[in-house]
C-alpha positions in Angstrom: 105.9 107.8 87.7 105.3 111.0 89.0 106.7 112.3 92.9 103.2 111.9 94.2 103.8 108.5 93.9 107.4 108.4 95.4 106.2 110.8 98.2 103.1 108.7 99.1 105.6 105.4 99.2 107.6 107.7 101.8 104.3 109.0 103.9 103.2 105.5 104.2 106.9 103.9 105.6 107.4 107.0 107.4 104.0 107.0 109.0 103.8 103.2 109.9 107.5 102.1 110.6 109.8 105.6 111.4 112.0 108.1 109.3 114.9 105.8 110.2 113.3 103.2 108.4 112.9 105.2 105.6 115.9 106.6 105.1 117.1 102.9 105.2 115.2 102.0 102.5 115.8 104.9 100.7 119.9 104.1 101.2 119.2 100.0 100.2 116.9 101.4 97.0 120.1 103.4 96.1 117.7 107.0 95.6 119.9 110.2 95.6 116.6 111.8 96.1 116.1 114.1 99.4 112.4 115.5 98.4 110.3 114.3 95.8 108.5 117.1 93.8 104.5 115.9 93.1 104.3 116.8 89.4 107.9 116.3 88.7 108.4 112.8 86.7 110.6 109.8 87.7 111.7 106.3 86.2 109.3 103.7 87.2 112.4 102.2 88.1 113.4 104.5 90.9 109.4 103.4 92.4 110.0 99.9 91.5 113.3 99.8 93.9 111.6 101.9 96.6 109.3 98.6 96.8 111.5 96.2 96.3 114.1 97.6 99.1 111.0 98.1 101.5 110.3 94.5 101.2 114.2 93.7 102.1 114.3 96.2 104.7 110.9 95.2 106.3 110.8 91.4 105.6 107.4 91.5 104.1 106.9 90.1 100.2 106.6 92.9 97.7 103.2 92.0 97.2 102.4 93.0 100.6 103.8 96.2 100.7 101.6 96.8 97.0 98.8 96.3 98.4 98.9 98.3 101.4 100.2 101.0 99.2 97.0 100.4 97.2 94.6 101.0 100.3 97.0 104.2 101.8 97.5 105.9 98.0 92.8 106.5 98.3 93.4 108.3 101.6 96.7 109.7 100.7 95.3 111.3 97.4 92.0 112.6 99.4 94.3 114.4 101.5 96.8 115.9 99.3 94.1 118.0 97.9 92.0 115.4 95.5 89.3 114.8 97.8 87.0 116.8 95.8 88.0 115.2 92.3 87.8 111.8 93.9 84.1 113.1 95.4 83.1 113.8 91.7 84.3 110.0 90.7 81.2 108.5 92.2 79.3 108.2 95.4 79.4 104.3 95.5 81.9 101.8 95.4 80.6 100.1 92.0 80.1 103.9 90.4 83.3 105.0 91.5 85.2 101.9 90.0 83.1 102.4 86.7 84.4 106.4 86.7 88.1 105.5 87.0 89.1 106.4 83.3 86.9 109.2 83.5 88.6 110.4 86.7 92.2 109.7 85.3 91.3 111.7 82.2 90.6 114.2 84.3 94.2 114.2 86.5 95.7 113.8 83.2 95.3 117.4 82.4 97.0 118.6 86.0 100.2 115.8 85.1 100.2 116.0 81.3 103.0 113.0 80.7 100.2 110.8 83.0 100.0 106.6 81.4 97.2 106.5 83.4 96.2 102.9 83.6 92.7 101.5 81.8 89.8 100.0 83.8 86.4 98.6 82.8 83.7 97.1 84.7 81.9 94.4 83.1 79.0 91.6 84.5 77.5 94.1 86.7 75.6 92.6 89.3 73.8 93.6 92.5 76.6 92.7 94.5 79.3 92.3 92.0 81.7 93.0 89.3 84.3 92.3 86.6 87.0 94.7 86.8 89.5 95.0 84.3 92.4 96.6 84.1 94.9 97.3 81.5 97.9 99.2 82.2 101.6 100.0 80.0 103.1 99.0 83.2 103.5 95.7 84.8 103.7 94.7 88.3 100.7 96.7 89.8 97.8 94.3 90.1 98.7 93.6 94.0 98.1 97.3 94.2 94.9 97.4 92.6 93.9 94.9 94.7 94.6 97.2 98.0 92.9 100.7 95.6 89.9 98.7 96.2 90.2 97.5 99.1 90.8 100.9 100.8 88.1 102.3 98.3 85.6 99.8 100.1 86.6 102.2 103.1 86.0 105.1 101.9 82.6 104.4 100.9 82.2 102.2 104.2 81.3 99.4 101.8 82.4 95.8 103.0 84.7 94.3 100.0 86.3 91.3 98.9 88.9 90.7 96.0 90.1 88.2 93.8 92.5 88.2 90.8 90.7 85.6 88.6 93.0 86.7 85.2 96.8 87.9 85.2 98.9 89.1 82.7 101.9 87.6 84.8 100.2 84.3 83.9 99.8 85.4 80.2 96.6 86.8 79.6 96.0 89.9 77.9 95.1 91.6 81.0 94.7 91.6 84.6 90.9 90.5 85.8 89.3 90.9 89.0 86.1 89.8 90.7 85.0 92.6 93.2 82.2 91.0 95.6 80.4 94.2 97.8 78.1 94.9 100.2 75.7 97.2 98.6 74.1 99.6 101.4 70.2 100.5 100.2 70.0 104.1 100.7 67.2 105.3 102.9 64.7 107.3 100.7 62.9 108.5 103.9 66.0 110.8 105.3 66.9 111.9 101.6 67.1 114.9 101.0 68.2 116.5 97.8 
């Protein structure tokens, strides 16, 4: 995974439980690493021990700590200087969810060794949604879980989550219903 990744794992300990906690976990995950570099490339594994050491360290189950990374990476990213490619993704929750290859194809060419994961929307309903998601990497559907989550406060948009497939469980790919309030836009104060 890229250092953007590593480096928003830090901000978020950092932020919510110290640099002394941090540099705890860093010590327990056994990462030489004093600065991550954003568009250098790291073993998953060096990310997957970051987690797993936070959860040691903090007492909270891995899944946890994945799914708050989920819901800190969407305001982590806007303010690392993607705010604008995120603007471009979609101005709703449902549009933006449907964009996400589109906007991962378009990161892809700023971190060209990107595995960008694979998400498609399906049974599109007023209020609802399939989403799917593929990914080369496994271990990551508790943080999709808290992307959209903290994407349902970006776009001030009341959410709720369920896993309803898993590819731990031995399906082809992970499945989520995605239940949202939809908020009618008011044609009268529009203005284009």
């Amino acid at each position: 995974m890229y250092g953007l990744v590593n480096k928003a794992i830090e901000g978020m300990i950092r932020s919510q439980f110290g640099d002394e906690t941090w540099d705890v976990i860093k010590q327990t995950a056994a990462v030489p690493v004093d600065v991550f570099i954003s568009m250098e490339a790291y073993p998953d594994d060096m990310t997957h021990r970051l987690v797993k050491a936070a959860s040691q360290v903090l007492g909270l189950p891995t899944t946890d700590i994945m799914q708050a990374f989920g819901e800190y990476w969407v305001q982590y990213t806007a303010q690392e200087g993607y705010g604008e490619l995120l603007e471009m993704a979609g101005d709703t929750l449902p549009d933006f969810l449907q964009n996400l290859d589109n906007l991962h194809a378009h990161v892809g060419v700023v971190f060209p060794q990107l595995q960008p994961p694979s998400f498609q929307c399906t049974e599109l309903e007023p209020e609802s949604l399939n989403l799917h998601y593929r990914s080369t990497r496994e271990g990551l559907a508790e943080m999709v879980i808290g992307l959209v989550k903290g994407l349902g406060r970006r776009f001030q948009t009341p959410v709720n989550i369920s896993q309803i497939q898993s590819r731990q469980a031995g399906a082809e790919h992970d499945e989520f219903l995605v239940r949202y309030q939809s908020t009618p836009i008011d044609h009268d104060s529009f203005s284009p």
